[in-house]
C-alpha positions as CSV (number, residue, x, y, z in Angstrom):
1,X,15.9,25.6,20.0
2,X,12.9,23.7,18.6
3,X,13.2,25.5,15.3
4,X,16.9,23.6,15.2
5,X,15.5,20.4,16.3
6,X,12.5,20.1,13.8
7,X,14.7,20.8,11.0
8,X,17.5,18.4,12.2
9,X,15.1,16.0,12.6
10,X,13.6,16.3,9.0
11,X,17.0,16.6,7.8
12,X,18.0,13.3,9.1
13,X,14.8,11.6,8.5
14,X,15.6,12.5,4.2
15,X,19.4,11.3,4.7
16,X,19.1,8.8,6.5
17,X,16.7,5.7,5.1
18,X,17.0,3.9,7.7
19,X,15.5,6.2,10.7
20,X,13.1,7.6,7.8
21,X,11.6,4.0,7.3
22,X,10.4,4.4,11.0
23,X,8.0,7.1,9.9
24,X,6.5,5.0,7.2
25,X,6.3,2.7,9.9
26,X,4.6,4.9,11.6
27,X,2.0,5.9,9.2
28,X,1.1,1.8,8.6
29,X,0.5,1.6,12.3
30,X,-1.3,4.8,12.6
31,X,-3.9,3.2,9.9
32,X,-3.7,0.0,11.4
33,X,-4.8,1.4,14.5
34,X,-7.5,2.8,13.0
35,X,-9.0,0.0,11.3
36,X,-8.9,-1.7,14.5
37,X,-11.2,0.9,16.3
38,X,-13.5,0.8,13.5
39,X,-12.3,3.7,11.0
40,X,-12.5,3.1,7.8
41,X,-10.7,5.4,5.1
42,X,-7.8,4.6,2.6
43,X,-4.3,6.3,3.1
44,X,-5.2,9.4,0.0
45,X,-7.9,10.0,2.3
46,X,-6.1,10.3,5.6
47,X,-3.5,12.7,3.5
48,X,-5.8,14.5,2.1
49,X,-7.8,15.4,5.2
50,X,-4.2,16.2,6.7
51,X,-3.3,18.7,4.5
52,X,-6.4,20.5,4.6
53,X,-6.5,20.3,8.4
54,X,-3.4,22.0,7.7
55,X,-3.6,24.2,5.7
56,X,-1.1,22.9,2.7
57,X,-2.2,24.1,-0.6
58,X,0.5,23.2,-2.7
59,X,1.3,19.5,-3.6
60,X,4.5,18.2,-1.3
61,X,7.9,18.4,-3.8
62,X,11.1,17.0,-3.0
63,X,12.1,20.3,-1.3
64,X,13.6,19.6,2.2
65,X,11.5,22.2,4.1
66,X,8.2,20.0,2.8
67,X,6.0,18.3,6.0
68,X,7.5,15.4,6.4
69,X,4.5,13.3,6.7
70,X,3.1,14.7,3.5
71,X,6.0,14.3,1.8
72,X,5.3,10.0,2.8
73,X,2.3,9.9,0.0
């Protein structure tokens, strides 16, 4: 069942701009917050750490099955 509800989600979060906006809102907050507790790093590097926490070796394309928070850079 989670397999179906990740890629629902993602699915909806491409087709629909209005519930994908929240996870750019998201992302501001998430650097917001970190600023706040004294963090300091741009957005690149917050990606860039991501997807090699992760484990992503090829750039994100506009291919639906892409990380979804990658796919925001």
């Amino acid at each position: 069942m989670s397999q179906r509800d990740v890629k629902r989600f993602v699915d909806r979060v491409h087709a629909d701009k209005k519930f994908g906006s929240t996870i750019k809102r998201a992302e501001t907050n998430i650097l917001k917050h970190a600023k706040k507790h004294h963090y300091k790093f741009s957005r690149a590097e917050f990606y860039a750490h991501l997807r090699k926490r992760w484990g992503i070796t090829k750039p994100p394309t506009d291919d639906q099955d892409t990380c979804t928070i990658c796919a925001c850079i």
